[in-house]
C-alpha positions, 0 to 999 in steps of 0.5 A: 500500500503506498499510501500512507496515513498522516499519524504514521508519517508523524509516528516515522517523524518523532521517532527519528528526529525528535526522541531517538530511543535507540540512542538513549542507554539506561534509561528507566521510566518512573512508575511511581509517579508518571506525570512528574518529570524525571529530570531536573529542569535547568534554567536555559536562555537562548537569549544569552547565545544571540549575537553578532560575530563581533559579540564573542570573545574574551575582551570586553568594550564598547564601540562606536559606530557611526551609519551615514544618511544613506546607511542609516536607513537600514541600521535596524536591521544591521543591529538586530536590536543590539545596543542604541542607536542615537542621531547626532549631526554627522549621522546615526550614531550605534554605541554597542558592546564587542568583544572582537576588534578585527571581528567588529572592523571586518563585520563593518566592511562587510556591510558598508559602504557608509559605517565607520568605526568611531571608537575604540581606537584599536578598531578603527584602525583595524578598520582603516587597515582592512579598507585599504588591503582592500584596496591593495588587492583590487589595484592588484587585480585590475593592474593583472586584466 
């Protein structure tokens, strides 16, 4: 028969994606008291693991990141609700918490033109540094056509 019902489809779905009790070992049911968990719950906030590239890793700062007009438009949605974002005259100003200097720089590259490290020192100049190998390489590739 080829046809199969949905509760069996749904059956084949939960024993191979969700549970696999093959891979569980020792495994012991409480029969005393069925509807109670047999596991202790642990407290888990997904929350604590969302962030951007740059969140991750060992030094703690605070960087700023300034969106031109034209950049600005889309700065909700680069900073995923990360940090704050205030205007000031010569644009958007993003003040956020990072952990990775190269990580921050090469994450504004990326997504510029129109960002531009404003603090710390060390990333911006990572910033600039990565811009201009940049640069480099494509003088390289177009000095080779």
């Amino acid at each position: 028969d080829c046809v199969d019902t949905l509760e069996n489809i749904l059956n084949r779905i939960v024993y191979r994606v969700l549970f696999r009790l093959d891979r569980m070992s020792r495994l012991r049911v409480n029969g005393s008291n069925p509807k109670s968990p047999d596991f202790e719950e642990r407290p888990f906030d997904a929350s604590d693991y969302y962030g951007l590239p740059f969140q991750f890793g060992e030094e703690r700062f605070t960087a700023r990141i300034l969106f031109d007009e034209t950049t600005a438009q889309d700065a909700q949605r680069l900073t995923m609700g990360q940090g704050q974002l205030a205007w000031n005259d010569g644009g958007l100003v993003w003040t956020v918490e990072c952990r990775d200097e190269r990580t921050l720089a090469q994450w504004c590259i990326e997504n510029g033109p129109g960002l531009r490290i404003l603090e710390p020192a060390p990333a911006r100049d990572a910033y600039v540094a990565g811009l201009e190998s940049y640069l480099r390489a494509d003088r390289e590739v177009h000095d080779e056509g």
